[in-house]
N, C-alpha and C positions, 0 to 999 in steps of 0.2 A: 132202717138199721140203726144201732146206738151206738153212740159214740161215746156215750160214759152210762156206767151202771154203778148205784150204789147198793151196798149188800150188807146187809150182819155180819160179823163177824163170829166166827166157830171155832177159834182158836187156831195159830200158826197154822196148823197141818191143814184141817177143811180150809182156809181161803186159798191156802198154796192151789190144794184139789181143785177150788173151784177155778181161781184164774186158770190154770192149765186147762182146764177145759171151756173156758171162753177164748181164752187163746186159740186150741185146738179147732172150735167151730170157726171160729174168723179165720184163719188160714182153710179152712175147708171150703167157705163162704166167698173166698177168693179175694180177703182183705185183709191188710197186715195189723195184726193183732196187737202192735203197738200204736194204732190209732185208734185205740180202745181203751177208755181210763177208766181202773176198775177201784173203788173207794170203798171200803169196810169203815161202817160205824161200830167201831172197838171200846164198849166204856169201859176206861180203866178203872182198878177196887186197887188201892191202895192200903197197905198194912204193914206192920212190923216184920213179920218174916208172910215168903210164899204159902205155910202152911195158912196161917191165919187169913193173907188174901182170898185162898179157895175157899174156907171154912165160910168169907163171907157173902162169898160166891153161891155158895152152896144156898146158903141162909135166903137170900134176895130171891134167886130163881124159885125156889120153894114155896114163895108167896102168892094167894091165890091172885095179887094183885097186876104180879108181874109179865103176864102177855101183855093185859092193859097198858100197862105201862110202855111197853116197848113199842107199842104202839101207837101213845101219843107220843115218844120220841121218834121214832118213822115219819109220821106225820109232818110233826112240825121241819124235818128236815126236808121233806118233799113237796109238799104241802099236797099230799095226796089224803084225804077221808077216809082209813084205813077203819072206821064204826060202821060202815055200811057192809 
């Protein structure tokens, strides 16, 4: 059983989603779901106004580079080989 899960993050609403429902299986699982620590790697985009932030949101994700990428940052915070 896990006592911490770390996860992507999908914006306010999907993590909320997803904790409620790690929460909801641990209390199903018959363990209190506050001995469960759940951690979203959130990289922040910094910008002048929220319009430009998403604009460069948009831009980044866009890139054929970018699973790659999030996946050697998964990686190195895990140190799980997410290339195989």
């Amino acid at each position: 059983a896990a006592d911490a899960i770390v996860a992507v993050g999908t914006g306010v609403a999907g993590m909320r989603e997803y904790r409620n429902d790690i929460r909801a299986r641990a209390t199903a699982a018959g363990r209190n779901p506050d001995d469960i620590k759940l951690m979203f790697c959130v990289p922040p985009v910094v910008a002048p106004t929220e319009e430009e932030a998403r604009a460069e949101v948009q831009r980044l994700v866009s890139t054929d580079s970018y699973i790659e990428k999030q996946l050697v940052g998964i990686s190195s915070n895990t140190e799980i080989d997410f290339k195989q």
